[in-house]
Residue frames as qw, qx, qy, qz and C-alpha x, y, z in Angstrom:
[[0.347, 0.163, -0.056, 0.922, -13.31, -12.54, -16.56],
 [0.279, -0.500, -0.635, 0.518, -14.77, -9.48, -15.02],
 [0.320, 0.694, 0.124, 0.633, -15.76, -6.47, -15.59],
 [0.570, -0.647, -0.248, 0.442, -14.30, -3.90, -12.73],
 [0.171, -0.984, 0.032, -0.035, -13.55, -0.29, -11.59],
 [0.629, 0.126, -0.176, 0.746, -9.44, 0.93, -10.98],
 [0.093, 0.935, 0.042, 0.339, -9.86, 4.17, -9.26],
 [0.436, -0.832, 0.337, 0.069, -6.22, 5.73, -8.22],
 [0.780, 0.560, 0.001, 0.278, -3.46, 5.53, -10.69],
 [0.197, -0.885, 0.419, 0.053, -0.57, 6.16, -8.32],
 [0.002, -0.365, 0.931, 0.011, 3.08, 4.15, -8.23],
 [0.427, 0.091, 0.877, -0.200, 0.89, 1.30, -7.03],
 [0.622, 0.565, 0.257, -0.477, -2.91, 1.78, -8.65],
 [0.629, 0.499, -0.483, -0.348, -1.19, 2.15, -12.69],
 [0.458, 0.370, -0.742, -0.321, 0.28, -1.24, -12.91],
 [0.330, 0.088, 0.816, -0.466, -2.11, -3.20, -10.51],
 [0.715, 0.436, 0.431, -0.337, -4.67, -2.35, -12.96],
 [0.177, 0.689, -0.609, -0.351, -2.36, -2.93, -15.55],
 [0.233, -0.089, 0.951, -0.183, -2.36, -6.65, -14.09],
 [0.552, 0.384, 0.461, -0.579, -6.13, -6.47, -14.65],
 [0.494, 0.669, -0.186, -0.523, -6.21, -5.70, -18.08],
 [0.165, 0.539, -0.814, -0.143, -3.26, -7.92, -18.90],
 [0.322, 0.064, 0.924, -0.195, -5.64, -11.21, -17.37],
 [0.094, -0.348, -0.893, -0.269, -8.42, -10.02, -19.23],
 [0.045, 0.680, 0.583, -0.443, -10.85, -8.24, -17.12],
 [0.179, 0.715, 0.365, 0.569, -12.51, -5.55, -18.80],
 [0.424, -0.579, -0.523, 0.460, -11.51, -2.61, -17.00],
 [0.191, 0.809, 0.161, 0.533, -12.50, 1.14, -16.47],
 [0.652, -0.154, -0.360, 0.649, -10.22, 3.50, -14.41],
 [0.250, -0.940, -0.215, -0.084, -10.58, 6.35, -12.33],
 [0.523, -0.205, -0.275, 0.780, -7.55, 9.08, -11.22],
 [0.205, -0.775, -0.145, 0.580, -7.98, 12.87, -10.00],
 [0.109, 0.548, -0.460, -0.690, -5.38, 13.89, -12.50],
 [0.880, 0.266, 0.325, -0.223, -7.40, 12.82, -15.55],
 [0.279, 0.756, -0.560, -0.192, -4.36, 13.04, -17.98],
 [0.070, 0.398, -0.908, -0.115, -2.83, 10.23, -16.19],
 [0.666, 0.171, 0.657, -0.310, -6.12, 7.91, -16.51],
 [0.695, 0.647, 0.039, -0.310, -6.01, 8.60, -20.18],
 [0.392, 0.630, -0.660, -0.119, -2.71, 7.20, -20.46],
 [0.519, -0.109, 0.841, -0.110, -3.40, 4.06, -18.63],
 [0.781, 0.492, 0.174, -0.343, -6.05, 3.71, -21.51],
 [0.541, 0.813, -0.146, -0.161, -3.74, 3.97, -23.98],
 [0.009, -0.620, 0.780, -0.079, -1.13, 1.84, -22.76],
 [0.332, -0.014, 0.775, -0.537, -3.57, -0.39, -21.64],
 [0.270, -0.303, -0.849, -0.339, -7.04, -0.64, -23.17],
 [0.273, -0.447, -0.647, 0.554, -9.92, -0.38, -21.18],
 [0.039, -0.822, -0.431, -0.370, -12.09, 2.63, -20.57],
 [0.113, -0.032, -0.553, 0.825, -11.71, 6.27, -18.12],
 [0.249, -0.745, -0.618, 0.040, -14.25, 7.63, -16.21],
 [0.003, 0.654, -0.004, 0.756, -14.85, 10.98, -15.12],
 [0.446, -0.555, 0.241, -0.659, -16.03, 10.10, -11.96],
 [0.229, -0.219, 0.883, -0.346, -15.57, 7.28, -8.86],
 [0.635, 0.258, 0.486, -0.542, -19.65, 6.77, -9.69],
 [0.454, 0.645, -0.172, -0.590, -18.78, 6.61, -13.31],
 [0.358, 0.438, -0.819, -0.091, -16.19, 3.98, -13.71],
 [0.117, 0.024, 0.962, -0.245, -18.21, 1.80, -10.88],
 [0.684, 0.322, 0.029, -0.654, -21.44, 1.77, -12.83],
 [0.860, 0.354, -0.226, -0.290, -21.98, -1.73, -13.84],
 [0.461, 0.524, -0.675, 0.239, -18.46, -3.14, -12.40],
 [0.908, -0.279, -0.311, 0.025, -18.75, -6.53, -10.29],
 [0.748, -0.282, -0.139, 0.584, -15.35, -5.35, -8.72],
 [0.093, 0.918, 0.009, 0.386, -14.47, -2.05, -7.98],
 [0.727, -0.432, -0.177, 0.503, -10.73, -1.25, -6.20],
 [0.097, -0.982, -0.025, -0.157, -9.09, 1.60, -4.62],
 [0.866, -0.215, -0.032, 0.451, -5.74, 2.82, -4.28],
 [0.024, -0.888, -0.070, -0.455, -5.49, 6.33, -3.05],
 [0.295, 0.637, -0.369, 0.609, -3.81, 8.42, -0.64],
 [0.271, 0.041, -0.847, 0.455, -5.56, 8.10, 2.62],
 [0.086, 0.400, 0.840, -0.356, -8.55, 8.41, 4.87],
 [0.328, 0.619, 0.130, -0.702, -10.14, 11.82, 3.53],
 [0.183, 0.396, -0.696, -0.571, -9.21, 10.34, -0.35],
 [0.157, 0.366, 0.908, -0.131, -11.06, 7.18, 0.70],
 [0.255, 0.486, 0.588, -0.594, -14.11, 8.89, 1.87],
 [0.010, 0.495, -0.248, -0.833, -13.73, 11.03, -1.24],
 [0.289, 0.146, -0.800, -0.505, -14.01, 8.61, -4.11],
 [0.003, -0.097, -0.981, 0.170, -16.72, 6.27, -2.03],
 [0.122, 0.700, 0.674, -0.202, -19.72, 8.25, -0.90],
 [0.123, 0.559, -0.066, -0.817, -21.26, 11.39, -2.14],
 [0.729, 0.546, 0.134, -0.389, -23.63, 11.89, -5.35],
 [0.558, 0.696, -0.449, -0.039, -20.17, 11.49, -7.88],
 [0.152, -0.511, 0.846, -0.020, -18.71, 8.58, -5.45],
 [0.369, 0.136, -0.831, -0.395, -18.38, 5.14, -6.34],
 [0.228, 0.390, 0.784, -0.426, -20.92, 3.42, -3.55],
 [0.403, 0.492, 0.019, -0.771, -23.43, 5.52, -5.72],
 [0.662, 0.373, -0.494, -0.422, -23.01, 3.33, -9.01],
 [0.319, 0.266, -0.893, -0.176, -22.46, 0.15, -7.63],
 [0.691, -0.158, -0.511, -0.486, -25.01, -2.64, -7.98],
 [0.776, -0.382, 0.118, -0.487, -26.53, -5.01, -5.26],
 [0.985, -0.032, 0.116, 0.120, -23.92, -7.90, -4.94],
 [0.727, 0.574, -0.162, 0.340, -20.93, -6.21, -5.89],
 [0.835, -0.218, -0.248, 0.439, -17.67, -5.89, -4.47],
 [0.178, 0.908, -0.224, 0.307, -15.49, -2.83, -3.55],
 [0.905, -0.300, -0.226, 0.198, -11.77, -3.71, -2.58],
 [0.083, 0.983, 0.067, 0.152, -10.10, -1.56, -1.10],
 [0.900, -0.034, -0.135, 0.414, -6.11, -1.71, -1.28],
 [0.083, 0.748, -0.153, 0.640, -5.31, 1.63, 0.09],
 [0.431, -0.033, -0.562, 0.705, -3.29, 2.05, 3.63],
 [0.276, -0.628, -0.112, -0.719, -6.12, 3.78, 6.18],
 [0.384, -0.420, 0.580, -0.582, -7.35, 3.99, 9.43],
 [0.050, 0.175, 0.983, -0.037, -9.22, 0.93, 10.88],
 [0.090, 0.539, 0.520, -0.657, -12.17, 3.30, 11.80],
 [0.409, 0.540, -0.300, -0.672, -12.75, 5.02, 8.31],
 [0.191, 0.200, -0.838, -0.470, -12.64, 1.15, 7.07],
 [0.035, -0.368, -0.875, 0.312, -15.65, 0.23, 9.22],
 [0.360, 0.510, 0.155, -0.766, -17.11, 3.38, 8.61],
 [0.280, 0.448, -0.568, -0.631, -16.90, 2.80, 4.45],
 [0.090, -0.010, 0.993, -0.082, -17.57, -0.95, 5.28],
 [0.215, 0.316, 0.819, -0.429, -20.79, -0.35, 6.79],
 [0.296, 0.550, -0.153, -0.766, -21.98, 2.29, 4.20],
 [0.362, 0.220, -0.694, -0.583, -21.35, 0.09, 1.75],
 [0.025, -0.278, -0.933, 0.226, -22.98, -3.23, 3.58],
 [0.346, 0.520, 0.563, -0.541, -26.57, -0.99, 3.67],
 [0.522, 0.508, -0.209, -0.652, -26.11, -0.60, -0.36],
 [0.941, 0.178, 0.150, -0.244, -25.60, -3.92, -0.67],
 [0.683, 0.641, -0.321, 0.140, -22.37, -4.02, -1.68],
 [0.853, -0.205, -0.027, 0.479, -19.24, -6.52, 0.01],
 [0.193, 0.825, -0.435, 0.306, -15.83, -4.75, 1.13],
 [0.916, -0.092, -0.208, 0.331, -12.66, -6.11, 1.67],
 [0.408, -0.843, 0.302, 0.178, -9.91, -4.60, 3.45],
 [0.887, -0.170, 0.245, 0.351, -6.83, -5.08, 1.55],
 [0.162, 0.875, -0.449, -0.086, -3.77, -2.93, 1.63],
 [0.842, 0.486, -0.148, 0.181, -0.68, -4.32, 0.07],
 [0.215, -0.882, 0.320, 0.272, 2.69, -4.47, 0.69],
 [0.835, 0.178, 0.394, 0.339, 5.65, -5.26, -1.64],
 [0.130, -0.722, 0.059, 0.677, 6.15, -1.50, -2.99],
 [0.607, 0.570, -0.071, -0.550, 6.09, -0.28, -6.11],
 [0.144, -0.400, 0.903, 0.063, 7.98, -3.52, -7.28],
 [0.256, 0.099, 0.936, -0.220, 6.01, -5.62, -6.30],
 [0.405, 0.602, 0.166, -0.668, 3.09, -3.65, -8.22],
 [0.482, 0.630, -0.415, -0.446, 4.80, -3.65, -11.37],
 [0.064, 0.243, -0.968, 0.015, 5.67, -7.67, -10.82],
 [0.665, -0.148, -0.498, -0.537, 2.73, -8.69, -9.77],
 [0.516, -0.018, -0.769, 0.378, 4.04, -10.27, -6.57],
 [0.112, -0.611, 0.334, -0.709, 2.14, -8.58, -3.67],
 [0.362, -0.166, -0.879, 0.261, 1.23, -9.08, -0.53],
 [0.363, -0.457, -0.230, -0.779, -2.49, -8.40, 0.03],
 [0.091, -0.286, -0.789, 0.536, -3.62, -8.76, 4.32],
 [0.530, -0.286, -0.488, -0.632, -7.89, -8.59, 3.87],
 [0.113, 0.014, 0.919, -0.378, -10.09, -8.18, 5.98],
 [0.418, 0.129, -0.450, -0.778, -13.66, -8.93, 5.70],
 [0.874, 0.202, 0.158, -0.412, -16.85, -11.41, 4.97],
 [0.449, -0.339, 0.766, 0.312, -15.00, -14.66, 4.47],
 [0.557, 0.623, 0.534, 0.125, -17.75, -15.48, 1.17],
 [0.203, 0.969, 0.027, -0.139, -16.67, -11.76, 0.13],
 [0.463, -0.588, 0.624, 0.226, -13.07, -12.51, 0.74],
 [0.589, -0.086, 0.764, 0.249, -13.42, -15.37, -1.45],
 [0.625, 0.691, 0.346, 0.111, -15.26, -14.16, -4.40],
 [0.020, 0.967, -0.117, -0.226, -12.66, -11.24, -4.32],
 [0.469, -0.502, 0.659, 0.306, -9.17, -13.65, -4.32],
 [0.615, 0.333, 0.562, 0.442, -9.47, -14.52, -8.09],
 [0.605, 0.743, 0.062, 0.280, -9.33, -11.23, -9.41],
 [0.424, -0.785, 0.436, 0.120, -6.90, -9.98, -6.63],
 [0.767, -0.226, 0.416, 0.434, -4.63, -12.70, -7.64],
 [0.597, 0.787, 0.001, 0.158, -4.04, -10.66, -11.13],
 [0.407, 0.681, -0.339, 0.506, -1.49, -8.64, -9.00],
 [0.592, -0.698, 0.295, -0.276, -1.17, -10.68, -6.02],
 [0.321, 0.436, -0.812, 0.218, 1.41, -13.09, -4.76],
 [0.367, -0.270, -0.885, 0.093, -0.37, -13.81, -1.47],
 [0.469, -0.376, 0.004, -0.800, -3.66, -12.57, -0.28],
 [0.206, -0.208, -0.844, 0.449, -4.50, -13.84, 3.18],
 [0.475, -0.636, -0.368, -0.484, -7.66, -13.26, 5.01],
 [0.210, 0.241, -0.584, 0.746, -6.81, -11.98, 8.98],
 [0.069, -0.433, -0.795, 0.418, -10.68, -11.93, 10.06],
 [0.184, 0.806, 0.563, -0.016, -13.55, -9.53, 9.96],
 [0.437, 0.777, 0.047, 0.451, -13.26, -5.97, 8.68],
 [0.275, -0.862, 0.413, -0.107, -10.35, -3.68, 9.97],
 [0.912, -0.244, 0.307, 0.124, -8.48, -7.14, 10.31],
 [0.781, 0.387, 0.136, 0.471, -6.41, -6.09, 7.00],
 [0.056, 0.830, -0.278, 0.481, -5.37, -2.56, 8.08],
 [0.680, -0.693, 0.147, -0.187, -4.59, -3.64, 11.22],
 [0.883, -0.165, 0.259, 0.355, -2.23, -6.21, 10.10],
 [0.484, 0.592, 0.061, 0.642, -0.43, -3.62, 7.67],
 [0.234, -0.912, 0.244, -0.233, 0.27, -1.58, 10.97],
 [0.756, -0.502, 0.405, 0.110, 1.99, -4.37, 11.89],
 [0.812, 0.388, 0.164, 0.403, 3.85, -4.61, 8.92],
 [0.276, 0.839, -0.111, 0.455, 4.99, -0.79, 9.14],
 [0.439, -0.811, 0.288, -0.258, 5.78, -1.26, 12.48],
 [0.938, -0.187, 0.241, 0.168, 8.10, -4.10, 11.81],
 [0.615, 0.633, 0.075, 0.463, 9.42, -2.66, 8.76],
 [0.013, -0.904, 0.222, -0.365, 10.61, 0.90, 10.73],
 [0.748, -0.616, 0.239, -0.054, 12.20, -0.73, 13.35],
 [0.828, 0.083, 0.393, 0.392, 14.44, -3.24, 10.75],
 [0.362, 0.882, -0.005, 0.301, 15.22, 0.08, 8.50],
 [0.442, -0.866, 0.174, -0.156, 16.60, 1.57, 11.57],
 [0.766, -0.468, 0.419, 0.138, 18.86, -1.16, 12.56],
 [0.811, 0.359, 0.300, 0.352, 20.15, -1.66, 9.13],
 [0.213, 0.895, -0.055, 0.388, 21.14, 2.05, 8.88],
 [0.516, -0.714, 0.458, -0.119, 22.77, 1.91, 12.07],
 [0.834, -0.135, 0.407, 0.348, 25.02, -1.44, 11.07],
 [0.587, 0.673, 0.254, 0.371, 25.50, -0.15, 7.71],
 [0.117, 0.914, -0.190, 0.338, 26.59, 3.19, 8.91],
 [0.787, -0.551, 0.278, 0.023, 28.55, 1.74, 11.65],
 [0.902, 0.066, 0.228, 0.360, 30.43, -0.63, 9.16],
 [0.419, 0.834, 0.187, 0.308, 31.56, 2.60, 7.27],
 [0.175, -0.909, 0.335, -0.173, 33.32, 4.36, 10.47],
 [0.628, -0.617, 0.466, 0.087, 34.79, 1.49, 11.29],
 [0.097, 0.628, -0.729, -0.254, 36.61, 1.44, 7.93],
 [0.434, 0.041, 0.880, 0.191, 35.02, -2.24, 6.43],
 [0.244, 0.142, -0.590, -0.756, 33.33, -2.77, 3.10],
 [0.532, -0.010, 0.667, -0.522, 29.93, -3.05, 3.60],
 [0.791, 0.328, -0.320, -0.405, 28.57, -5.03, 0.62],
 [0.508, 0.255, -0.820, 0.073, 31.21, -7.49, 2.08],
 [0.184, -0.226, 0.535, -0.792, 29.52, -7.56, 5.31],
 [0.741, 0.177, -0.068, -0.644, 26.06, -7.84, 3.81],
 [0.769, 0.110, -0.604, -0.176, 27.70, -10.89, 2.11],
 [0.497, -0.013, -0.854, 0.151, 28.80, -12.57, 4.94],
 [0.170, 0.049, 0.637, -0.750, 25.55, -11.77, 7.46],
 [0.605, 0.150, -0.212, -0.753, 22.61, -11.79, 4.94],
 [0.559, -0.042, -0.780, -0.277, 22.63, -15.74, 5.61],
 [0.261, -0.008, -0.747, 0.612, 22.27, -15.57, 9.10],
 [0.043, -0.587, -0.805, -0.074, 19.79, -14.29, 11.28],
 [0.069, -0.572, -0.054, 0.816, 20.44, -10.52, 11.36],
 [0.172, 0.067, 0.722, 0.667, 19.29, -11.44, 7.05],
 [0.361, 0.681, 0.541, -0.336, 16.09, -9.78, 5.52],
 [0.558, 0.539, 0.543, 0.319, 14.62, -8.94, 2.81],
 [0.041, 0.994, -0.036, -0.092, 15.16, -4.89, 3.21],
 [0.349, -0.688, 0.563, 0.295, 19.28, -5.78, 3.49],
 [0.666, 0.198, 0.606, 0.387, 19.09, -8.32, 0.70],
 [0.307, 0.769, 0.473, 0.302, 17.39, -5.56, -1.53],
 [0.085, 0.989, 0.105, 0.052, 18.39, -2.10, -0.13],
 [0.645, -0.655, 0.124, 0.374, 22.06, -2.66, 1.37],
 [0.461, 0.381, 0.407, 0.690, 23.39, -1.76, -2.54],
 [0.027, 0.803, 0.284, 0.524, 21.58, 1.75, -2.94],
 [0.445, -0.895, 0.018, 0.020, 21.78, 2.76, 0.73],
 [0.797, -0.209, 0.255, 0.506, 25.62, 2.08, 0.10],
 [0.397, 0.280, 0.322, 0.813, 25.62, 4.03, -2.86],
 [0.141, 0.587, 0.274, -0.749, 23.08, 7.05, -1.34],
 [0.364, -0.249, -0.575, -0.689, 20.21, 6.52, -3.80],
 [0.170, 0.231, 0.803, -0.522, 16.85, 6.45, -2.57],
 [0.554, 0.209, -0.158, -0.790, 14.30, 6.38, -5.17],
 [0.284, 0.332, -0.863, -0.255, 13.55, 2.59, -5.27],
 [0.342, -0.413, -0.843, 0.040, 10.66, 2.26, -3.40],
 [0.304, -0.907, -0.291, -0.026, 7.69, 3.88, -0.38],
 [0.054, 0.540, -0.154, 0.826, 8.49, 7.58, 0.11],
 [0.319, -0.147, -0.661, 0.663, 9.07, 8.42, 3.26],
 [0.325, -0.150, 0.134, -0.924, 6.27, 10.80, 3.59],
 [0.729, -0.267, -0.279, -0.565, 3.80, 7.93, 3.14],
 [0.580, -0.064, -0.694, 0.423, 5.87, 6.07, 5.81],
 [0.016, 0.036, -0.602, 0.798, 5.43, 8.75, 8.24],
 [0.743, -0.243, -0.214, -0.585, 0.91, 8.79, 6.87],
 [0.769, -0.146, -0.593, -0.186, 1.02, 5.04, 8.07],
 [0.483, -0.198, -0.671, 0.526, 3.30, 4.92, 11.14],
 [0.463, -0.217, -0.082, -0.856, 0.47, 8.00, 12.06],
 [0.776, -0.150, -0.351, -0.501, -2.20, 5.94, 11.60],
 [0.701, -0.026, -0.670, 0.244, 0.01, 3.14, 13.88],
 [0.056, 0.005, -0.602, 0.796, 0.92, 5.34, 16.85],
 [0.567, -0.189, 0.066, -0.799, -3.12, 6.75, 17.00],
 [0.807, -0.256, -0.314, -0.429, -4.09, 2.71, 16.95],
 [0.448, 0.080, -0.717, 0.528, -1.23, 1.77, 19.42],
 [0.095, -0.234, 0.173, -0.952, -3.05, 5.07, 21.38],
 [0.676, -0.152, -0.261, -0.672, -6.30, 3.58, 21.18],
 [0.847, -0.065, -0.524, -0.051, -5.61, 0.21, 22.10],
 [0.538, -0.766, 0.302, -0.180, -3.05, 1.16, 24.59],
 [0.956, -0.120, 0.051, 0.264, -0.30, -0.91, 23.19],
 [0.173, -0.939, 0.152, 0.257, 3.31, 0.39, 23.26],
 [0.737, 0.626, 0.123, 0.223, 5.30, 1.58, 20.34],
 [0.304, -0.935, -0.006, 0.183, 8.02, 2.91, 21.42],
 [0.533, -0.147, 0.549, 0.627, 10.62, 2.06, 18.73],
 [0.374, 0.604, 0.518, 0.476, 8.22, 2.88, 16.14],
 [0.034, 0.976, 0.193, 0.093, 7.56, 6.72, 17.59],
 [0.528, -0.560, 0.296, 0.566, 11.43, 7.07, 17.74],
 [0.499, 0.189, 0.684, 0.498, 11.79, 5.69, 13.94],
 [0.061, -0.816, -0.564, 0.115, 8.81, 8.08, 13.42],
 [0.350, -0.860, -0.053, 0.367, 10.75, 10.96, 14.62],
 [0.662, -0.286, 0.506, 0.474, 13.90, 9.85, 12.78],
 [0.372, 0.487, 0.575, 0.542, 11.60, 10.09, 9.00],
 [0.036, -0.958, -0.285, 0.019, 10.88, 13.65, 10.43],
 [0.243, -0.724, 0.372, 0.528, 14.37, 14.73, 10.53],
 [0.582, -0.029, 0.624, 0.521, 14.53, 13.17, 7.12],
 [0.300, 0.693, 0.595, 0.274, 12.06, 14.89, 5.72],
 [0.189, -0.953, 0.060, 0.229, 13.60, 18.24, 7.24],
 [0.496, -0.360, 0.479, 0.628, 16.84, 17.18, 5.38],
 [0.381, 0.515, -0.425, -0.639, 14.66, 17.83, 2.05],
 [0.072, -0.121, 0.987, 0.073, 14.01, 13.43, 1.80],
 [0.662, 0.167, 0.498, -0.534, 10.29, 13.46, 1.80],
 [0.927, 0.236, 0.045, -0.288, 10.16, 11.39, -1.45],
 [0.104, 0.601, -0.773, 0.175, 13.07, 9.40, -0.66],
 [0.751, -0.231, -0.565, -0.252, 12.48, 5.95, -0.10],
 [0.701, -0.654, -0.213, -0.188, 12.25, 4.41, 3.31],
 [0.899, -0.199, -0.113, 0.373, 15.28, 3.37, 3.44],
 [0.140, 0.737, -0.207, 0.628, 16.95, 7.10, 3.68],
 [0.323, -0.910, -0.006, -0.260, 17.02, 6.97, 6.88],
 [0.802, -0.073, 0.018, 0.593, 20.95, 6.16, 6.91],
 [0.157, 0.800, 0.116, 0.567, 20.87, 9.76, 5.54],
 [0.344, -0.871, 0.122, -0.330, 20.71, 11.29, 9.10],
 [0.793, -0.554, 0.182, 0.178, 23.88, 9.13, 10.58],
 [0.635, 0.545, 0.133, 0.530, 25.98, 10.04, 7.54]]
């Protein structure tokens, strides 16, 4: 067992390091709002910290799971971030959704204190958090990688390695950009079935085996049916990520042009009053 850092106690962060605790590791936790670090204790075990530096003093593993690039930076460097307390050989993993460029930057920082970083945001939503089932895409030092995938697995399903750093954001653009695109089209059948006067839950049942089937229609085609949307990623942090896609589409010069429609689409949601609405709201605007 280990002893390791938690800093960022959001939907995701509380019951990831929940996972921790629950295997064993000895673990101390960092959030902004300290209130809710003192109830992880207390539900939990384990130690807070006042400070990113505080809780990674002494902690072979130290992970993040904050809001986005400036939050990064925040908790990492500076006199009260965590790069500051951690030791020569230790890890920092870092399962927030960021740029590629702010993970190389943080990377390299950390690489001149001695300390390994992995790239690895998550997907699976808050589910998948509180199950234990994600899916962590890492990049990174393949030796780093590996010392890292035993304590990851607490609250992973499958943690893949994609290549050198940036390799794990990168591949979580391509997740968001797959994801918006499949939302889309579901809302648009769904709402479809509706004018044209059929029952879509029967629908669902007799396409979901085929190949129009996925895991968003297996899981959302109930709620979006019944106009709920609390059951998963708020659309505001959909529109942070598919950001963070269009600027590296920009960069690279590949073209996204479904996603900066989709894009466009969570902006009229969020003008309906939807920003924490899950993703799947965006049936909302064809209603």
């Amino acid at each position: 067992m280990a002893k390791c850092a938690f800093l960022g106690l959001g939907v995701m962060g509380y019951p990831m390091a929940g996972h921790l605790a629950a295997k064993g590791h000895e673990v101390t936790v960092y959030n902004r709002t300290g209130a809710k670090a003192e109830a992880w204790v207390k539900e939990h075990g384990g130690t807070a910290a006042a400070t990113p530096r505080e809780a990674a003093e002494g902690a072979a593993f130290v992970m993040a799971c904050v809001g986005n690039d400036d939050d990064l930076r925040a908790i990492c460097t500076g006199d009260d971030g965590a790069f500051a307390g951690m030791g020569d050989g230790s890890t920092f993993i870092d399962h927030t959704t960021v740029s590629a460029m702010v993970t190389r930057d943080m990377a390299a920082i950390a690489g001149d204190k001695g300390v390994g970083y992995v790239d690895a945001p998550v997907s699976g939503g808050q589910a998948g958090a509180e199950n234990g089932v994600l899916a962590i895409m890492c990049g990174g030092d393949e030796a780093v990688f590996a010392k890292a995938v035993p304590v990851m697995e607490a609250y992973g399903k499958s943690i893949k390695r994609l290549g050198d750093t940036g390799a794990g954001q990168l591949t979580k653009m391509v997740n968001q950009i797959c994801i918006a695109g499949l939302v889309q089209g579901l809302s648009e059948g769904l709402a479809f079935a509706e004018k044209a006067g059929l029952d879509g839950r029967s629908v669902v049942e007799a396409i979901s085996g085929g190949a129009a089937g996925s895991w968003q229609m297996v899981n959302r085609h109930d709620t979006m049916l019944k106009d709920e949307f609390d059951h998963g990623f708020a659309v505001d942090w959909m529109r942070k990520d598919l950001a963070i896609c269009l600027a590296e589409a920009e960069q690279t010069g590949a073209a996204l042009p479904v996603t900066a429609l989709v894009d466009q689409f969570y902006k009229d949601v969020q003008n309906m009053g939807g920003k924490r609405w899950d993703t799947s709201s965006l049936i909302k605007r064809l209603r």
